[in-house]
C-alpha positions in Angstrom: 99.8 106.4 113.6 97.8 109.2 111.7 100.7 110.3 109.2 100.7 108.1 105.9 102.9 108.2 102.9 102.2 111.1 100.4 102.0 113.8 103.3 103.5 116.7 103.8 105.4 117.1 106.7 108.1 120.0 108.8 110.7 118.3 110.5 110.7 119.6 114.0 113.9 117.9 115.4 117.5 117.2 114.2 120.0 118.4 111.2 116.9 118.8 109.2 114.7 121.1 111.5 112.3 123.2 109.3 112.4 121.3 106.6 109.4 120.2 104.5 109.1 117.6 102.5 106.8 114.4 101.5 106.8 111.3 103.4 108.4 108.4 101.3 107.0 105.3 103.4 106.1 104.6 106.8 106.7 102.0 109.4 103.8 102.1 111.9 105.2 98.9 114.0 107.9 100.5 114.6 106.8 104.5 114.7 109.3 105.3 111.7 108.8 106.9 108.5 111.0 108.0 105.6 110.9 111.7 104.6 111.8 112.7 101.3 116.0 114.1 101.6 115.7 113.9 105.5 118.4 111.8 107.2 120.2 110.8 104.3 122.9 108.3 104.7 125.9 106.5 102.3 126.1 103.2 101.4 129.3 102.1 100.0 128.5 99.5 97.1 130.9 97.2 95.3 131.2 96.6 92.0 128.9 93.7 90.8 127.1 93.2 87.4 124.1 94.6 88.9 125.8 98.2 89.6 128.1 98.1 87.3 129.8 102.0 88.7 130.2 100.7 92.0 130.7 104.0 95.1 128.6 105.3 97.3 125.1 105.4 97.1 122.8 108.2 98.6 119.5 107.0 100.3 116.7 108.0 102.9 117.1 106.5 106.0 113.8 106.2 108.6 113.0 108.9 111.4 111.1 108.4 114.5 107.5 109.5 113.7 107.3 112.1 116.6 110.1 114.4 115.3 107.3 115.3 112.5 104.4 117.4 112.6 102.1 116.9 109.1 101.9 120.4 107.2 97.9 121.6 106.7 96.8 122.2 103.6 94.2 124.9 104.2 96.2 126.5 106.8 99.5 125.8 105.4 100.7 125.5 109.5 102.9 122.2 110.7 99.9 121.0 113.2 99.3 118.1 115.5 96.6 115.3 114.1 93.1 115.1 115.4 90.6 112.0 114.6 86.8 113.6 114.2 83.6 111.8 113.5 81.5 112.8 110.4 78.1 112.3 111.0 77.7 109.4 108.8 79.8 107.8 111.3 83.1 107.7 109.3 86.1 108.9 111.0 88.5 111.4 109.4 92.3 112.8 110.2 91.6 116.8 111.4 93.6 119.9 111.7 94.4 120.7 115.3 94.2 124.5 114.4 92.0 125.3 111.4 89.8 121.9 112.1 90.1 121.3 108.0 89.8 116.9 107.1 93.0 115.5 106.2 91.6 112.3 104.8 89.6 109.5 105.8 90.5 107.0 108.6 87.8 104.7 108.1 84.2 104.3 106.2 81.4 104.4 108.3 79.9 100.7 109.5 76.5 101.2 107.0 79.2 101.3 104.1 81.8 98.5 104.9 78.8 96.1 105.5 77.2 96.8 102.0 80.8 96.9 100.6 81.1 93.9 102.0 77.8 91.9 100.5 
């Protein structure tokens, strides 16, 4: 999955659609993520020493991954991911429209090896 935490993202599905907001967390095993006021839910708590007001509790619940589309930054369009090459050999997160990087995936093979001595 290309879309981490800290992303900005338009919700293209459900009660939220059109929405943008920032990705909370994500859950690549199982293709979820949590979007900051998207699919909020109640959870009834009891009184205990640890919440001492008791009630209902508001909190984020996970939405599939492919009801989002990440938010560009240069172009300020909701766009699809691409993965691109740099010519070092690193591979980056692209812009499907404007081609702008998004963020590294992964250092290039000359880097993690010295990294790694």
């Amino acid at each position: 999955m290309l879309i981490r935490s800290g992303d900005l993202v338009e919700v293209k599905s459900g009660n939220a659609k059109g929405t943008r907001a920032k990705v909370l967390s994500v859950q690549p095993e199982k293709s979820k993520l949590v979007v900051e006021g998207v699919n909020r839910v109640y959870r009834h708590v009891k009184r205990s020493q640890k919440n001492q007001q008791g009630g209902r509790l508001s909190k984020e619940m996970p939405i599939n991954a492919s009801n989002v589309l990440v938010v560009c930054g240069s172009c300020g369009k909701a766009t699809r991911l691409g993965v691109k090459v740099a010519a070092d050999g690193g591979r980056f997160r692209a812009c499907r429209k404007c081609g702008a990087d998004l963020g590294a995936l992964k250092r290039p093979k000359a880097a993690r090896a010295t990294a790694k001595k």
